[in-house]
C-alpha positions in Angstrom: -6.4 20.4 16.5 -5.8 21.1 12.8 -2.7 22.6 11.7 -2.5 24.2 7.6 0.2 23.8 6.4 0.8 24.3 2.6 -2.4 23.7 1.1 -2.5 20.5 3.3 -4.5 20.4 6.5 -2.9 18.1 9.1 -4.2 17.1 13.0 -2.2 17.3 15.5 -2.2 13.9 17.6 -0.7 12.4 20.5 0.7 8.1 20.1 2.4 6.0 21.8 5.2 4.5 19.6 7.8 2.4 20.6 11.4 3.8 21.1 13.1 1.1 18.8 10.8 2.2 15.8 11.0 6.1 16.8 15.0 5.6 16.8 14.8 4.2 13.5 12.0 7.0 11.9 15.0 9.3 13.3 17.8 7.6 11.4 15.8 7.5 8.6 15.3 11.3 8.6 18.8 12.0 9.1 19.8 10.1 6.1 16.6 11.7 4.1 16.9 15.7 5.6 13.4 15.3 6.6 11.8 15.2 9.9 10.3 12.0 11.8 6.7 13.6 11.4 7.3 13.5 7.7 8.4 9.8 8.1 5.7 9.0 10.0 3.1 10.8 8.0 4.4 8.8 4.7 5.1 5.6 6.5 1.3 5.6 7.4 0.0 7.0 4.0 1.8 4.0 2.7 0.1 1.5 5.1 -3.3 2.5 4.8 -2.7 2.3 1.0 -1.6 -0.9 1.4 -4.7 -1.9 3.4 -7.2 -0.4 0.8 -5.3 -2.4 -1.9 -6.1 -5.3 0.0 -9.6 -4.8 1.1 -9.9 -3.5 -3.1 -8.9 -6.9 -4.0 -11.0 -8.8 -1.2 -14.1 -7.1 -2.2 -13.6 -8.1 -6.3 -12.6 -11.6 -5.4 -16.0 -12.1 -3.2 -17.8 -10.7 -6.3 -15.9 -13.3 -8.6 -17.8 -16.2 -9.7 -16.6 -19.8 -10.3 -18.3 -20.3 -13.5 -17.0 -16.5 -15.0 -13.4 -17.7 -13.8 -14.8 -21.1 -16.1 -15.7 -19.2 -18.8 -12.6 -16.5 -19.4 -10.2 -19.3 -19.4 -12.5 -20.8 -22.6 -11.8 -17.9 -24.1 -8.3 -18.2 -23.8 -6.7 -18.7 -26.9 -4.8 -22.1 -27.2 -1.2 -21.1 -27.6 2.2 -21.4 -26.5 3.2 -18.6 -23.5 4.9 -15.7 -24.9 8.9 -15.9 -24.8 9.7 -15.0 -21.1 6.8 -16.6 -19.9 7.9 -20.0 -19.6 7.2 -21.9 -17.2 9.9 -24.4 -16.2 
């Protein structure tokens, strides 16, 4: 079922989630004035984000090449780090 709300549409599901974590989205939409499906909705929006980062990143690693890697450090100029960079 898809609910518009805004200029947002939204599904209507049904999950099982476990008390502890539902008692905590509740807490945590006391302290915010929100609601738990607003907690929920941004808890997972933040998740899958977090996933694509990773999958982003897995996917341009596998394209990387040992010999680029080789050839960008070469590049590098020879210098001392910038002030901050240190390492001790």
């Amino acid at each position: 079922m898809l609910i518009r709300l805004s200029h947002t549409f939204m599904s209507q599901t049904s999950h099982c989630i476990p008390d502890f974590l539902i008692r905590q989205a509740e807490e945590v939409a006391r302290r915010e004035s929100t609601t738990v499906d607003s907690i929920i909705s941004i808890a997972l929006s933040s998740q899958v984000s977090a996933w694509n980062v990773r999958d982003t990143f897995e996917q341009r690693a596998a394209r990387g090449k040992v010999e680029d890697l080789s050839e960008i450090l070469a590049s590098a100029p020879d210098a001392p780090p910038a002030p901050g960079d240190e390492v001790d």
